[in-house]
C-alpha positions as CSV (number, residue, x, y, z in Angstrom):
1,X,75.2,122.8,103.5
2,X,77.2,122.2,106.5
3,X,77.1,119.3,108.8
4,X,74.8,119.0,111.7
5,X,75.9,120.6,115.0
6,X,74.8,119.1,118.4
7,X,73.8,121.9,120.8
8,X,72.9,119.8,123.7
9,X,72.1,116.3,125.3
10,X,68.4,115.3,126.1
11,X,67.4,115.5,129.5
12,X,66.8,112.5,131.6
13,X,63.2,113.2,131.9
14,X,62.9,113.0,128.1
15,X,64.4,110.1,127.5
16,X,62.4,107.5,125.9
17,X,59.0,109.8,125.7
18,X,57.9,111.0,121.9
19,X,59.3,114.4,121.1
20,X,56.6,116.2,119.3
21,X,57.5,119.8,119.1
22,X,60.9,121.9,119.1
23,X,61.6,125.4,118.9
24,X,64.6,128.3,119.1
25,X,64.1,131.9,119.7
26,X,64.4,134.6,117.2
27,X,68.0,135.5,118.6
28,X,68.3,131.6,118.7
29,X,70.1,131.9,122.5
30,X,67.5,129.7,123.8
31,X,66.2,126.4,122.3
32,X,63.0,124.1,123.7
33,X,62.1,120.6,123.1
34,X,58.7,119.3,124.2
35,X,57.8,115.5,124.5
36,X,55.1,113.7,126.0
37,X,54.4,110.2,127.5
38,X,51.6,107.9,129.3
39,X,51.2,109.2,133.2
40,X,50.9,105.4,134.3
41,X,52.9,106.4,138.0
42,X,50.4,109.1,139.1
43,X,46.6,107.9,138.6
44,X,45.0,111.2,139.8
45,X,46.8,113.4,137.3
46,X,45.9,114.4,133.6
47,X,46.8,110.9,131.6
48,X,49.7,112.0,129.2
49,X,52.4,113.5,130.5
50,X,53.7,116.6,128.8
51,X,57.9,117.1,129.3
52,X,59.8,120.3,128.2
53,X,63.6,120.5,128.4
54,X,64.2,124.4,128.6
55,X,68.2,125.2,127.0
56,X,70.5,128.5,127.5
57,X,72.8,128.0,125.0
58,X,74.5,131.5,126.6
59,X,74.8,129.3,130.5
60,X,74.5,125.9,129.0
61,X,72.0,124.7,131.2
62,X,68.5,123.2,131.0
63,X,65.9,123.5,133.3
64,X,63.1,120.3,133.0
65,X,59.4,121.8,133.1
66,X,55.7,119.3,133.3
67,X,53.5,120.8,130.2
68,X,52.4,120.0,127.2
69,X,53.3,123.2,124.4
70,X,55.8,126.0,124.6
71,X,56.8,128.7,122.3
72,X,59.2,131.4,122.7
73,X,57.6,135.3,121.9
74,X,59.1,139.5,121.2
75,X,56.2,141.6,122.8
76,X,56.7,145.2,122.1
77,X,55.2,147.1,125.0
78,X,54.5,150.2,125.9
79,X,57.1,152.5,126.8
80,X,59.8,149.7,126.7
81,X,63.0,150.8,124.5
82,X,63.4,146.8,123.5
83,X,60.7,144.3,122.8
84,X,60.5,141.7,125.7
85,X,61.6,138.0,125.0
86,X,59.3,135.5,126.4
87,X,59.0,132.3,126.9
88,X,55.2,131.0,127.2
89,X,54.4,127.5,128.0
90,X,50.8,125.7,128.6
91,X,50.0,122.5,131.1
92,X,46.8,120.5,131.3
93,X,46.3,119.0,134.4
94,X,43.4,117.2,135.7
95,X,41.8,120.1,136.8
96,X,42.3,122.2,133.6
97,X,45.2,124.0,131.7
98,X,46.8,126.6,132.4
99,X,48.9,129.0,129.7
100,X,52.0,130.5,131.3
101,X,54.2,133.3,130.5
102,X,57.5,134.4,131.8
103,X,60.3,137.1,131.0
104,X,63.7,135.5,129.5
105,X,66.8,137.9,129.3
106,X,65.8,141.0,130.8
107,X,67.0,144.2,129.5
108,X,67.5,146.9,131.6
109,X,66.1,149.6,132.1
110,X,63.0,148.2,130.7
111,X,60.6,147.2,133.7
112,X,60.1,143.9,134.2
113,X,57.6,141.8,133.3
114,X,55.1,140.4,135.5
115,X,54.6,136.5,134.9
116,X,51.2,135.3,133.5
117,X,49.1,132.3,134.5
118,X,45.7,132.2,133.0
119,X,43.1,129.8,132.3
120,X,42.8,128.3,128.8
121,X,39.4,126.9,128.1
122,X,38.7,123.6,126.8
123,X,34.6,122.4,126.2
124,X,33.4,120.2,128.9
125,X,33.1,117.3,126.0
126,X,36.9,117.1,125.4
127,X,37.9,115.7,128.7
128,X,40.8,113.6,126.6
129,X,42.5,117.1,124.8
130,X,45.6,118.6,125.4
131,X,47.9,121.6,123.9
132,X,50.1,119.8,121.5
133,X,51.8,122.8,119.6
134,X,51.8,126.4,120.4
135,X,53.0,129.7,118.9
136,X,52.4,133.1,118.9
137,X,50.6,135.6,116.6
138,X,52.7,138.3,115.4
139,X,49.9,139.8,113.8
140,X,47.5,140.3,116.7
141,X,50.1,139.8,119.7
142,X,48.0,136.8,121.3
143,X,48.7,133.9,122.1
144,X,47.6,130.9,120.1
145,X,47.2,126.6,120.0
146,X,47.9,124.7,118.6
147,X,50.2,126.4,116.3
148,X,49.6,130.0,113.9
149,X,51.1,130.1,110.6
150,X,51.7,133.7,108.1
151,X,48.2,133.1,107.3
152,X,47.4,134.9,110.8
153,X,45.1,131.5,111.8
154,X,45.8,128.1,113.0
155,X,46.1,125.0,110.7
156,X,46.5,121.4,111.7
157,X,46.4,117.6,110.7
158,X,44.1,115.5,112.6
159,X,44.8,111.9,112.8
160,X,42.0,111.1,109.6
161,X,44.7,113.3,107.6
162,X,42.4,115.8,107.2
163,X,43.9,119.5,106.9
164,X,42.1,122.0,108.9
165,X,42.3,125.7,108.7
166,X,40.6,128.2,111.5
167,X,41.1,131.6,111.1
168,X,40.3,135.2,113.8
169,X,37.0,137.1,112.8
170,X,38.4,140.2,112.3
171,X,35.2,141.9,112.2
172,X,33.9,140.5,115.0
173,X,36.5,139.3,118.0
174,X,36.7,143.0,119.3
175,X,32.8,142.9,119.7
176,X,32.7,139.4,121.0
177,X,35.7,140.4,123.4
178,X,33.7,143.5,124.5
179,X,30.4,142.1,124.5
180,X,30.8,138.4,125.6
181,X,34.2,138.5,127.7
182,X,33.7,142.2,128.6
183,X,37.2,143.2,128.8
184,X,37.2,146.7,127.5
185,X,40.5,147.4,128.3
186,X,41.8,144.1,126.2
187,X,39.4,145.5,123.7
188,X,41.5,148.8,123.5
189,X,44.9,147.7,123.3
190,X,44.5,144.8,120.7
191,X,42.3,147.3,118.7
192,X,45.0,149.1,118.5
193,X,47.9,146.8,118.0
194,X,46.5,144.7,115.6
195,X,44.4,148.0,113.5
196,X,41.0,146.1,113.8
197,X,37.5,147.5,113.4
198,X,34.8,147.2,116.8
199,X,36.4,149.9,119.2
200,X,36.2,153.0,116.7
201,X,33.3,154.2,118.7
202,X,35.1,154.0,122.0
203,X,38.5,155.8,121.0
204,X,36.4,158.5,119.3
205,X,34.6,159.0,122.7
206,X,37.7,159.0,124.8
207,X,39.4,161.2,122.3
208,X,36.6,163.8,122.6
209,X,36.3,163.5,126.4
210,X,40.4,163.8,127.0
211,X,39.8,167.2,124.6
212,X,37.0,168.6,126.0
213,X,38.5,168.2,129.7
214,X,41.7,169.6,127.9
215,X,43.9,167.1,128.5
216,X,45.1,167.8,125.2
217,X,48.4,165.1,126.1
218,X,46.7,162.1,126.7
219,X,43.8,163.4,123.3
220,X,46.7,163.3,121.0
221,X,48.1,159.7,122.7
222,X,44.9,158.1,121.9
223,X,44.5,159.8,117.8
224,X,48.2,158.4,117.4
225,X,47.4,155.4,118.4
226,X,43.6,155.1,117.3
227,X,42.7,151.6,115.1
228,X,43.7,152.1,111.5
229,X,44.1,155.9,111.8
230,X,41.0,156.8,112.4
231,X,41.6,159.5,114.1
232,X,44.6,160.7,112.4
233,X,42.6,163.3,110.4
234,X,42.8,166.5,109.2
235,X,39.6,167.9,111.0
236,X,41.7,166.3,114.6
237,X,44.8,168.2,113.0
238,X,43.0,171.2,113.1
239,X,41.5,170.8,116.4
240,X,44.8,170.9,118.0
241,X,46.1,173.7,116.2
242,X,43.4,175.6,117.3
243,X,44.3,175.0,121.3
244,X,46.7,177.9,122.6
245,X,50.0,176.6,124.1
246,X,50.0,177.2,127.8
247,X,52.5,179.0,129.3
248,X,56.1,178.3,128.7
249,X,54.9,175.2,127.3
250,X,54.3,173.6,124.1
251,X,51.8,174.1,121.4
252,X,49.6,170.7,121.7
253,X,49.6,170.1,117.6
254,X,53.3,170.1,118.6
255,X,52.8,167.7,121.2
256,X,50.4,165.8,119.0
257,X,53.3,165.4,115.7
258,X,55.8,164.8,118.6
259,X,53.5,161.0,119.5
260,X,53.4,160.4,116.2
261,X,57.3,160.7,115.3
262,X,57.9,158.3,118.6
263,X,55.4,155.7,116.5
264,X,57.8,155.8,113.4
265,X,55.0,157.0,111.2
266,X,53.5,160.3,109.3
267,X,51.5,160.0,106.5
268,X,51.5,162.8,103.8
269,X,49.2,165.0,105.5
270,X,51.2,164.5,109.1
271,X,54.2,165.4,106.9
272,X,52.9,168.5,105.1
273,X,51.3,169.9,108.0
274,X,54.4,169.2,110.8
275,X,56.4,172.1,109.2
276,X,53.8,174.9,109.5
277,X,53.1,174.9,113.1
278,X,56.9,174.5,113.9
279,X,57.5,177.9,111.5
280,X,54.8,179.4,113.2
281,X,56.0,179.3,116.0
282,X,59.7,180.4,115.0
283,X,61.0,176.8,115.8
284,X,62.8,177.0,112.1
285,X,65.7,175.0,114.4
286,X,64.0,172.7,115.9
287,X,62.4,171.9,112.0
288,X,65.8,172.0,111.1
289,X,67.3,169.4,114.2
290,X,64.1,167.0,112.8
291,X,65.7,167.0,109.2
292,X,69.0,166.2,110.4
293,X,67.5,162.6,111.7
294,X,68.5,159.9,110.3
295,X,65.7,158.2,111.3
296,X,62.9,160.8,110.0
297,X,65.0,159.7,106.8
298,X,64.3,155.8,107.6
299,X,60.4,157.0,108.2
300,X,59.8,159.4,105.1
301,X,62.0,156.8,102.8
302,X,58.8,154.9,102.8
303,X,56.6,157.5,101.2
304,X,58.8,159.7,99.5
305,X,63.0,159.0,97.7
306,X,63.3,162.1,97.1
307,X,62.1,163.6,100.7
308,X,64.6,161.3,102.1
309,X,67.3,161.2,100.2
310,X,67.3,165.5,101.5
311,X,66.8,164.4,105.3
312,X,69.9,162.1,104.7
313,X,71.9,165.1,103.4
314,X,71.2,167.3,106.1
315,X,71.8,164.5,108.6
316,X,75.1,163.4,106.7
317,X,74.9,159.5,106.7
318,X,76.6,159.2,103.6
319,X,75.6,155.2,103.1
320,X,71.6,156.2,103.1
321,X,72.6,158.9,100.5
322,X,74.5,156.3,98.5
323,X,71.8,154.0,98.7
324,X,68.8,156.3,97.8
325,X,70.5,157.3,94.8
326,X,71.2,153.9,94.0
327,X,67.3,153.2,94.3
328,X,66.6,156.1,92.2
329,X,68.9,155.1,89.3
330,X,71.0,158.6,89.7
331,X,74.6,156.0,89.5
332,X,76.6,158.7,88.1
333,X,76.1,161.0,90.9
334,X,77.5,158.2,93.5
335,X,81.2,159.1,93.2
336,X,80.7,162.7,93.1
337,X,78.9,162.5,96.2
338,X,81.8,160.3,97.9
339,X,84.6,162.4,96.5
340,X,82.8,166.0,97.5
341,X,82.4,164.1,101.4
342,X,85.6,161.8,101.5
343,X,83.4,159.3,101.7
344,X,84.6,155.5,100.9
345,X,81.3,153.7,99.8
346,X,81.6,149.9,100.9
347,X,80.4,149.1,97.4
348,X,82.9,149.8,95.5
349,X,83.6,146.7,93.2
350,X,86.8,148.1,90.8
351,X,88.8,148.4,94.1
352,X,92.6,147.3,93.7
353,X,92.1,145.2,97.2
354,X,88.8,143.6,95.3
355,X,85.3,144.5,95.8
356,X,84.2,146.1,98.7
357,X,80.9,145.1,98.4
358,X,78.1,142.2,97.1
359,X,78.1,142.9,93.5
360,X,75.4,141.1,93.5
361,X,73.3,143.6,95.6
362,X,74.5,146.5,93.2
363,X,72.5,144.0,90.4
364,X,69.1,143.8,92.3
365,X,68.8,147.3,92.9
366,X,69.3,147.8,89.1
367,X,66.6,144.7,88.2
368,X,64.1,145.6,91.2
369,X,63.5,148.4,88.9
370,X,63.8,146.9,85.7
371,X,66.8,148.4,84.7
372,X,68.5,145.7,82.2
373,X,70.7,148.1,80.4
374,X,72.9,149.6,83.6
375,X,72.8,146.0,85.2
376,X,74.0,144.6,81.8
377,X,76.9,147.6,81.7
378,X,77.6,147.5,85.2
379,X,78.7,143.7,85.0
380,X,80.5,143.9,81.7
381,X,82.8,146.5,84.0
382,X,82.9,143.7,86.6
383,X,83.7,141.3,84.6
384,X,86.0,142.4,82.2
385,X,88.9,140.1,83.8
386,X,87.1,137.0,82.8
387,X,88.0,135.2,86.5
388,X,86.5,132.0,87.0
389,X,85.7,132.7,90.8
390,X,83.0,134.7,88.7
391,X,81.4,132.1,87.0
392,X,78.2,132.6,88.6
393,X,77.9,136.5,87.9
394,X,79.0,135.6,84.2
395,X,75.7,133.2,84.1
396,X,73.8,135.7,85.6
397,X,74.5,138.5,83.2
398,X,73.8,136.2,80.3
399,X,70.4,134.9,82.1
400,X,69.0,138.1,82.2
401,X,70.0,139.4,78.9
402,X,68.5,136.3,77.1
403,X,65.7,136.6,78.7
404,X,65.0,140.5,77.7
405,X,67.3,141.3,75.4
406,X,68.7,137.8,73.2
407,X,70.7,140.5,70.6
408,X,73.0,141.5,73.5
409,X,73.4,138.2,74.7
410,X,74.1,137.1,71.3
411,X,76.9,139.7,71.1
412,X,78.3,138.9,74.5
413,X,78.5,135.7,73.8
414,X,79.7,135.7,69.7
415,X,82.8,137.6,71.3
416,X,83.9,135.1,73.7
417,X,84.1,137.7,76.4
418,X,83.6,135.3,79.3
419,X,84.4,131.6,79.4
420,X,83.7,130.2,82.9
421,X,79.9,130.7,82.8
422,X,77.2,127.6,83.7
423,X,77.7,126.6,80.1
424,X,74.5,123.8,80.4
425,X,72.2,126.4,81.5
426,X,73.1,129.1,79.0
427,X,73.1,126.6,76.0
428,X,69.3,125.8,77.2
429,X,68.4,129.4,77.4
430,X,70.0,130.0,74.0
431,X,67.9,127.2,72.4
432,X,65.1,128.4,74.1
433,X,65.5,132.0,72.7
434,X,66.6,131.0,69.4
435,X,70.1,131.3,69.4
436,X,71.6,128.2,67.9
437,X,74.6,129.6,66.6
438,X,76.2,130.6,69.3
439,X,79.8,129.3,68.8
440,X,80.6,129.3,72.9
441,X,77.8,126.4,73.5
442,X,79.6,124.1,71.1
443,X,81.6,122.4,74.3
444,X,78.4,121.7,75.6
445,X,76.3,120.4,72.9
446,X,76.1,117.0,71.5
447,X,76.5,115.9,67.7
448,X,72.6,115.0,67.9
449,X,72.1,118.3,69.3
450,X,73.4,120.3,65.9
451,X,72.2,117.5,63.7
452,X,68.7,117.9,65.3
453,X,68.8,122.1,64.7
454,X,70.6,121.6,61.2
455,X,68.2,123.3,59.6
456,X,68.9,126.7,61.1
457,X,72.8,126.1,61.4
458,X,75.1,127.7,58.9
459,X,77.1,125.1,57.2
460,X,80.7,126.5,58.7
461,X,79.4,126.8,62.3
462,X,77.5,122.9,62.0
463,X,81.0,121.8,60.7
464,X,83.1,123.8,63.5
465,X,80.7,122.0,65.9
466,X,81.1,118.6,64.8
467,X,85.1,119.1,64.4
468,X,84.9,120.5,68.0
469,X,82.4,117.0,69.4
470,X,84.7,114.5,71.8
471,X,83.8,112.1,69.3
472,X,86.2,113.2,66.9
């Protein structure tokens, strides 16, 4: 672990207040610290102060700000080809509090965004409360205070040390916003974004209004996007395909796939049926320039190898082939693939410059899929030069093989193939699995050790061992 690194000095207007809350932002270019004090100068204003040193580490500048919680936020938006960074910040005066959101590092040619002030409520019986801690929720893209945790809710301390959890109705909060705060268009969008249940009724509506009207466009937006896919059926599949293209113009189903691919998803159906419109049409190229994507690879990889790993072949990214037929367990076909292309796979580990890659990667492939044999032979290749900047891999291989195989880590280890391993560690594991013969623990053991285990030591190894002890 490497020493602490100052970033910056605390502004003035922190200076002897209690720090309560610090943050960084997810490309960490802009850090906040948030303090707060007694407001004994100003008598009229909210009684504790809240103070918030804002930090460009890119400018190396801060800006002070009055408020009580801040938290910095990635908002995906609509038609934006980069999430926005923002910075969101919340005050309570003595008239009430106020959440803020601004725009930090703008990215052209996104458009702007427009800064935020709205109201946050607080009952009329806590006239004392303030925002202490504030982050934002991923899951449903809303803000949330005090602070929201990968259990989508809020959790706190209190000052009686009790731990309290509050958690979003999911059932319910697009009713209540509906019903109770009657924001239908809120409603829609966070429907949407976060897939919950409440709006079905009114994107199935809209859907078959848009349709009817034939504004077949804006239909197929709102099935893309609908809640949880609800609309992504095969009966609203067929619907489109049934609409005539208009002149010099494109077949709607068409326009309908076309939403979907911009969302990164298709599910089996959406796969299945995006080819037979296309061919239908005599668009075999344009089927053809959508399996030379990359990307479709990146989308299909999720549903199907084998689908993917033929997108990435027709695209020719020769690192996604390598690396599907890694995942599949096909090794043997890696370097005929990258001999046929010219290809130089960044993996390579018997390279005469060294290894070109983490071998470690190369070894969770192979054990994400339970594959102890080719891990077990892939390292025995590694290793085979017994370094001792290896020690590590040399403890791994032996880890895993006495753990599922102990009669090939007895081998390994009865041959004195490796000799800079975690010897501690591996003389535990043998115990543990029942190998107490193992000659290459013997540095490692103590005389009690073999004396206590006599009973399952043959009498040349127990004497080798005590011959061996620093006690002799």
């Amino acid at each position: 672990m490497s020493a602490p690194q100052k970033i910056f000095d605390c502004h003035p207007t922190l200076v002897g207040v209690q720090i309560i809350n610090y943050h960084v932002s997810a490309d960490e270019k802009w850090l906040v610290l948030v303090g707060i004090s007694g407001n004994t100068s100003n008598p009229s204003a909210f009684k504790v102060k809240g103070l918030v040193q804002l930090f460009s580490r890119e400018h190396g500048v801060s800006q002070p700000i009055e408020d009580h919680a801040a938290a910095f936020a990635e908002l995906k938006m609509d038609r934006h080809h980069k999430p926005t960074k923002l910075f969101t910040f919340s005050v309570r005066t003595a008239t009430g509090v106020k959440l803020h959101i601004v725009e930090i590092d703008h990215t052209v040619p996104d458009p702007p965004f427009i800064k935020k002030v709205v109201d946050v409520y607080f009952p009329p019986e806590a006239t004392n409360d303030f925002p202490v801690a504030m982050q934002v929720s991923k899951k449903h893209s809303r803000y949330r205070i005090p602070s929201d945790e990968a259990t989508n809710g809020i959790i706190g301390v209190n000052k009686k040390g009790q731990v309290l959890s509050v958690n979003i109705d999911e059932q319910t909060i697009i009713l209540y916003i509906l019903t109770t705060i009657n924001n239908t268009e809120l409603a829609f969008k966070m429907a949407s974004s976060a897939n919950l249940p409440g709006a079905d009724d009114l994107y199935i509506k809209q859907y078959q209004q848009l349709f009817r009207t034939g504004q077949f466009g804006e239909a197929a937006k709102v099935a893309a996007n609908s809640p949880r896919g609800i609309l992504r059926t095969v009966q609203v599949i067929e619907a489109f395909k049934h609409v005539p293209a208009p002149p010099g113009g494109l077949f709607p189903v068409l326009q309908y796939f076309g939403i979907l691919l911009e969302k990164g998803e298709l599910n089996h159906l959406e796969s299945l049926e995006l080819a037979r419109p296309v061919l239908q049409q005599g668009r075999k190229r344009l089927l053809e320039k959508w399996l030379e994507n990359k990307e479709l690879g990146d989308i299909v990889r999720l549903h199907d190898m084998t689908l993917a790993l033929s997108v990435y072949l027709r695209a020719n990214v020769p690192n996604k082939v390598i690396v599907c037929f890694a995942e599949m367990g096909q090794m043997d076909k890696i370097v005929l693939y990258a001999k046929k292309v010219g290809y130089t796979p960044n993996f390579l580990v018997n390279d005469d410059s060294g290894p070109l890659m983490d071998v470690e990667w190369v070894v969770d492939i192979f054990m994400s899929q339970n594959m102890i044999q080719p891990a077990t032979l892939f390292l025995l290749d590694v290793l085979k030069e017994n370094k001792p900047e290896q020690a590590h891999l040399q403890t791994r291989l032996l880890e895993m093989n006495l753990i599922h195989a102990p009669q090939v880590a007895d081998a390994i280890i009865g041959n004195e193939m490796f000799t800079h391993y975690d010897r501690p560690r591996i003389a535990n594991l043998c115990e543990k699995a029942g190998l107490l013969q193992l000659s290459s623990t013997t540095r490692t053991w103590g005389t009690s050790s073999v004396i206590v285990h006599a009973n399952v030591f043959q009498i040349d190894m127990m004497a080798r061992q005590l011959l061996q002890s620093p006690y002799y």
